[in-house]
N, C-alpha and C positions, 0 to 999 in steps of 0.2 A: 377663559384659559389663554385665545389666542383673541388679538384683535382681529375683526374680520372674520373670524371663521365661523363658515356655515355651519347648523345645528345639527345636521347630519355627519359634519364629520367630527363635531364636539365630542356624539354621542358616542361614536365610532373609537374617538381614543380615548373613550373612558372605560373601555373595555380590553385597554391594552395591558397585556400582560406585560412584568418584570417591577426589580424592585423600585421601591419608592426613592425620590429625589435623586433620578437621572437629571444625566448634564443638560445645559439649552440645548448643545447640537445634537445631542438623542432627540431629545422633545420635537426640534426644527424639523428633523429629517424624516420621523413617525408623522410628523402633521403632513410634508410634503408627499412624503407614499400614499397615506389614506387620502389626502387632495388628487393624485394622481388615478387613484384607483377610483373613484366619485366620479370622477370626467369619464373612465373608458365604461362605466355600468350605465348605458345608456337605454338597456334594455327596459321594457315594463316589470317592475316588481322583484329588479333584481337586487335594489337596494335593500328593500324591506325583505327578501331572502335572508341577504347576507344578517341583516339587523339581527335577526329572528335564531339566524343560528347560532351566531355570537352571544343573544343572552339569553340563549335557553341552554346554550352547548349540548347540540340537540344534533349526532348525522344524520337526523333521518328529513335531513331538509333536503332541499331542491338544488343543484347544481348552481353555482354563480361563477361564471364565465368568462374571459377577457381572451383578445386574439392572441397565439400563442407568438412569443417574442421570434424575429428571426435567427439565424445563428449570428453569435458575438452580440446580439444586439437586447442583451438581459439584461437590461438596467432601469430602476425607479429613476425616473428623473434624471435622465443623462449622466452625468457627472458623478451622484451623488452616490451612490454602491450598488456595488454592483451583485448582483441574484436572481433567480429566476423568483418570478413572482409567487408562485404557489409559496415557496420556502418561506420568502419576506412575510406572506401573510401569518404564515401560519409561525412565524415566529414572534410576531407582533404581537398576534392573540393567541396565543399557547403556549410555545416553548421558546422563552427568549433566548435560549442557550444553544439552539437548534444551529449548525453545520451546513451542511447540503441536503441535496434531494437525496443523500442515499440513505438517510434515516427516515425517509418518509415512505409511507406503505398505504394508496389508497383505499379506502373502505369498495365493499363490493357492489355493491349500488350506483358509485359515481359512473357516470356513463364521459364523463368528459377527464377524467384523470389525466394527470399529466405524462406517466406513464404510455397512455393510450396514439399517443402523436398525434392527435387533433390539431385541426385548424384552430377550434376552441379551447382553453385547459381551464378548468374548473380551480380556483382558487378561496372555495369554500374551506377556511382552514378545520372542519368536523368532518369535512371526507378524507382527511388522511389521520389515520395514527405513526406513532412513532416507535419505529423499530426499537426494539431492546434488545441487548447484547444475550444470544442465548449460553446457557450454563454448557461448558465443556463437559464432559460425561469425564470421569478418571480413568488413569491408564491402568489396569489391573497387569500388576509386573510380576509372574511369577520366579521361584528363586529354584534349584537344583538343591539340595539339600546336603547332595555327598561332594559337590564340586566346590575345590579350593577358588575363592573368590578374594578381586582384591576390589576395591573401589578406586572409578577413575578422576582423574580431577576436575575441578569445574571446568567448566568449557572458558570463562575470561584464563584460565592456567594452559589452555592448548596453544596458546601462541608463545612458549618459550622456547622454541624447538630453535636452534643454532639458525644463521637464514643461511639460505643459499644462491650461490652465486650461478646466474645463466645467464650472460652478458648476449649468448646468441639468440636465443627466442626460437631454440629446434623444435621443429614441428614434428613430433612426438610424444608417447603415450612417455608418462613418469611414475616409476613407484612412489608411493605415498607418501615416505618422509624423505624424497624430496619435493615434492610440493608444498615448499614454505615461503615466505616473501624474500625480495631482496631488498638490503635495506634501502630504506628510505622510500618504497613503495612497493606495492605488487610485480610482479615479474609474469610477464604475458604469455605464456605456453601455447603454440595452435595445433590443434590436433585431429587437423583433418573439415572441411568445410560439407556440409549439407544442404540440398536443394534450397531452394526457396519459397517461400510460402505463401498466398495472400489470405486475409481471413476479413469475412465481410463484415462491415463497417459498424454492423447492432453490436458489436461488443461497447463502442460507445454512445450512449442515448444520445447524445447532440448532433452525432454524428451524420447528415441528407441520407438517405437511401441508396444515389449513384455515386457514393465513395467508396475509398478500401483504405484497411491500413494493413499497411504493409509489415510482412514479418520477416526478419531471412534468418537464418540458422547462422549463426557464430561458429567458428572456432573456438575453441572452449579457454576460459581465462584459468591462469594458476591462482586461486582463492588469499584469501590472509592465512598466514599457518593456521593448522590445526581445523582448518575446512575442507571437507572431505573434494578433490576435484570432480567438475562435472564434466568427464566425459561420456555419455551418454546414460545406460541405465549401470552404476555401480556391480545390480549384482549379477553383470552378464559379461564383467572383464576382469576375468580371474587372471589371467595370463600377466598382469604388471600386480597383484595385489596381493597378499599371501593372506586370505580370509581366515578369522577363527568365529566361528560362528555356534551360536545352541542351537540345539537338535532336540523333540521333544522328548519328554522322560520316559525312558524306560519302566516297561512295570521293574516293582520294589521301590525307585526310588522316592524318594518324598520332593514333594513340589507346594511352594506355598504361594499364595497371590496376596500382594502388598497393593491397596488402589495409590495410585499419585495422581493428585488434583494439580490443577493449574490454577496459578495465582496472578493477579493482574498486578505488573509493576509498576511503580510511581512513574518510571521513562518507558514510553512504549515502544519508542526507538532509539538507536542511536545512527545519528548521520556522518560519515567524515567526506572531505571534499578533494578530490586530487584533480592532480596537474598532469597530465601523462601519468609517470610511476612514483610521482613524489605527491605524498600525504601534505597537505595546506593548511594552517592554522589547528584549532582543536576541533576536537567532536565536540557536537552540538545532541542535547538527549534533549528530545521530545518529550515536553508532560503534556499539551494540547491536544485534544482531535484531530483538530486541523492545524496545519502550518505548512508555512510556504516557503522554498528555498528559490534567492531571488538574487539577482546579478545587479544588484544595486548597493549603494555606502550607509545607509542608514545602521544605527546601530543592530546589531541582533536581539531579538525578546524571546520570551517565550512562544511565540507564534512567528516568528520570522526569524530566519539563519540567510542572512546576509552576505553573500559572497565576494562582494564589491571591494569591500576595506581587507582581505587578503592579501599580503603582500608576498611573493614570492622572489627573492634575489634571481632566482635560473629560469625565470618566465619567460619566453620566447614569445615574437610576433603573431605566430601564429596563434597560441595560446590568449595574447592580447585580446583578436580580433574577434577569438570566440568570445572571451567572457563580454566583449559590446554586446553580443547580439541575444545572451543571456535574458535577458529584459525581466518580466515577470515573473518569468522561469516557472515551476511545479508547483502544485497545492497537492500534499499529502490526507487524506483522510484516512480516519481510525475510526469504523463506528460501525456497532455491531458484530463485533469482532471481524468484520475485513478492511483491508486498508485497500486506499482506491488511489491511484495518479491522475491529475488531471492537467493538460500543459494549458499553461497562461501565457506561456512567450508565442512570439510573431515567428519562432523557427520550432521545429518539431523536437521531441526527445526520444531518446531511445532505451528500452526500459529491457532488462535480462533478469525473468522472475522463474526459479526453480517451479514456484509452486502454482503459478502460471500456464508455463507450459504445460505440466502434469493434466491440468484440468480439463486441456483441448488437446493432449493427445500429440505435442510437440517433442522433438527434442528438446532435451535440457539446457542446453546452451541455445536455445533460442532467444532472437533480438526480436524485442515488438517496437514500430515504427509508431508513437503516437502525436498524429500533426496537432495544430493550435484549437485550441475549444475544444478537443476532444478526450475523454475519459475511460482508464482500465481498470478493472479488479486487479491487483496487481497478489494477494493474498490473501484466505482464507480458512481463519482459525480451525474452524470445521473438520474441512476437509483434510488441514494438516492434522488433528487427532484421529482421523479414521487412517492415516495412514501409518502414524505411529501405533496405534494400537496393532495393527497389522505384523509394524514391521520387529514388536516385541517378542513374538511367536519365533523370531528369526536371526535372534541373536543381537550381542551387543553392537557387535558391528552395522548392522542392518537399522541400528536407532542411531548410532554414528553418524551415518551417511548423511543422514535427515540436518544434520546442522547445516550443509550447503543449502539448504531450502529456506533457512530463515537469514539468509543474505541477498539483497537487492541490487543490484545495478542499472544504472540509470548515466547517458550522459548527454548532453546538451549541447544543439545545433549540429554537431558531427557523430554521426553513427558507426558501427563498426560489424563487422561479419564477413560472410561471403558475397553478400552485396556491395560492398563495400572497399578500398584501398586498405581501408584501415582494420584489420582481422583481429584484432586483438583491441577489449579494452583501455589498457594502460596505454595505448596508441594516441586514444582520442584525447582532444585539448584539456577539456573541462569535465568532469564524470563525480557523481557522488556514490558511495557505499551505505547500505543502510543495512542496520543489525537490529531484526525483530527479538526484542530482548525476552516476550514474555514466552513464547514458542523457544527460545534456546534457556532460556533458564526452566523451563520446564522438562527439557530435554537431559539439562542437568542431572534432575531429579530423577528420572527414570533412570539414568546410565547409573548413577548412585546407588541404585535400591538394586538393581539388575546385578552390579560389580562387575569385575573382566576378568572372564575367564580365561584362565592359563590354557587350558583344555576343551575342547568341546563336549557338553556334555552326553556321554553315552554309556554301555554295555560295560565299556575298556574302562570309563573312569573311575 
């Protein structure tokens, strides 16, 4: 197969999974991993382990072991790609299609998992399986039988609302239609600043033990129209919002439960890229897993959205200096229904996740500091249908609210909050938007089957 090559590692890629008539430099770089990984098994019998489990595809084998990579220092072969090794293995001989470590899930027996933070990590690729995306349970949406219902529009039809013009950036609370964009980009509202937080460092696995990352509470941004604002919890500031809300049925009336399933769409996101308040080039819709948004000119693909060849006539110096230091910028992952942020640049990002916060118990307009090599859960399919299903019981409004939850923000090298000069998103240099489409078009679907009521439903109706 190769000249030169030992019989052991012949054997070794003859067991490599993926389809048939890969390129040379596939072949080249599979031979130089499995050469790689041959040199650090120096132990007794750990080769004929590895053998063993590879062709019997057998977990009930013995741990094979290598020292675990330092931090940044994940790479086969220097140069050549970069991964943690368990992943690369187990990509090599399982699942060539395989992402990151967050689809891997060791078996219970491995005493050395990677999971585990060992000096050692087990790169048996039969002690890990692979996560599968679990099935969303449906939203059972009951209807009011005697209540005049109208149906609301899709949620891509909430952004036609007139924009508005708030040239000052008054730090106050705003009734709702006015919180719509001004053009040509978001308009930053601040509404009041909250403590500071730190949150210790096991939120991301790569992360040493004597680290933190740091979280501070934002001032709250004014959304894209037709995004509900996140000042704090929705439905505990009745005083700017004039609520119509269902109430449950009264006996007599009739109540019917319609389920609405969630459907996985072709784009699982969609990204747009601003400059301060001004929107930059097109949205870019994720079909990948994984992809990466990156401060480099290559062209953009399906796996890369390329920030670099953006041109902006009104880009200011400051704005320049950021997008230099952009560098590698974010890797997005989709897998198993939650999407995760991992920063690649040599400067930190700052990430403002609704449904983030929610899960530790944060303000909603919280900012999470995440420095280089490190990684967030940034959403969670899950967890968002247990909340919808909840927040059904509680009117249409109350499933309203939930669209600000499936919008992301995220900006790069300059942070913004109460820690910060900068209080407001639309402030920082460089910032992306990202719109979980399969969570809002689900969301759709429920507001659809639910209708808007004129009235609340009750006694009086």
């Amino acid at each position: 197969m190769f000249p030169l090559t030992p019989p052991v590692v012949k054997r070794l890629l003859g067991w490599k999974k993926g389809p048939e008539g890969s390129s040379a430099a596939e072949d080249k770089w599979s031979e130089k991993a499995v050469k790689s990984l041959v040199k650090k098994l120096k132990k007794s019998g750990a080769l004929e382990e590895l053998e063993k489990a590879i062709s019997s595809q057998n977990s009930h084998t013995k741990c094979v072991t290598i020292p675990r990579a330092k931090p940044n220092e994940n790479t086969i072969n220097g140069q050549y790609r970069k991964g943690l090794p368990h992943v690369v293995y187990c990509r090599l001989w399982r699942w060539p299609q395989l992402q990151s470590q967050h689809e891997l899930k060791p078996v219970d027996h491995c005493e050395y998992a990677y999971q585990l933070k060992k000096d050692e990590v087990c790169i048996n690729p039969y002690h890990y399986n692979k996560i599968d995306s679990p099935a969303l349970p449906p939203i059972l949406v009951p209807r009011c039988g005697d209540t005049e219902v109208r149906a609301p529009p899709p949620y891509t039809d909430y952004h036609q609302h007139p924009p508005h013009h708030d040239h000052h950036h008054d730090h106050h609370h705003l009734d709702h239609t006015d919180a719509v964009m001004q053009t040509g980009g978001p308009v930053g509202v601040g509404v009041g600043a909250h403590s500071a937080m730190y949150l210790e460092a096991t939120l991301a696995q790569q992360v040493p033990g004597n680290t933190t990352v740091h979280v501070s509470s934002s001032t709250v941004e004014t959304p894209p129209p037709g995004y509900i604002s996140e000042d704090g919890d929705p439905m505990d500031h009745n005083d700017n919002m004039n609520l119509t809300r269902l109430t449950p049925s009264p006996p007599g009336l009739t109540t019917e439960a319609a389920p609405v399933l969630y459907h996985e769409p072709a784009f699982w996101c969609s990204i747009s890229y601003y400059e301060l308040n001004t929107r930059v080039g097109e949205t870019f819709h994720a079909s990948q897993p994984s992809i990466t948004v990156d401060g480099f000119t290559d062209p953009s693909n399906s796996e890369r959205f390329c920030l670099g060849l953006l041109s902006n006539v009104n880009r200011n110096e400051v704005v320049e200096q950021t997008r230099r230091h952009i560098g590698k910028g974010v890797r997005l992952y989709y897998i198993g229904g939650e999407v995760f942020a991992e920063c690649l640049s040599d400067s930190s990002i700052f990430v403002q996740s609704p449904n983030c916060n929610q899960r530790y118990g944060w303000h909603p307009a919280t900012v999470c500091k995440i420095p280089p090599g490190c990684n967030l859960k940034i959403f969670n399919n899950q967890e968002f249908a247990a909340l919808l299903s909840q927040s059904v019981s509680q009117g249409f409004e109350a499933v309203f609210q939930l669209t600000r939850m499936c919008t992301i923000r995220m900006s790069f090298v300059k942070g913004w909050g109460a820690e910060y000069r900068r209080q407001t998103v639309t402030s920082t240099p460089c910032w992306i938007e990202l719109h979980l489409n399969g969570p809002l078009q689900w969301l759709d679907r429920v507001l659809t089957q639910m209708g808007s009521p004129r009235l609340p439903c009750s006694s009086m109706s």
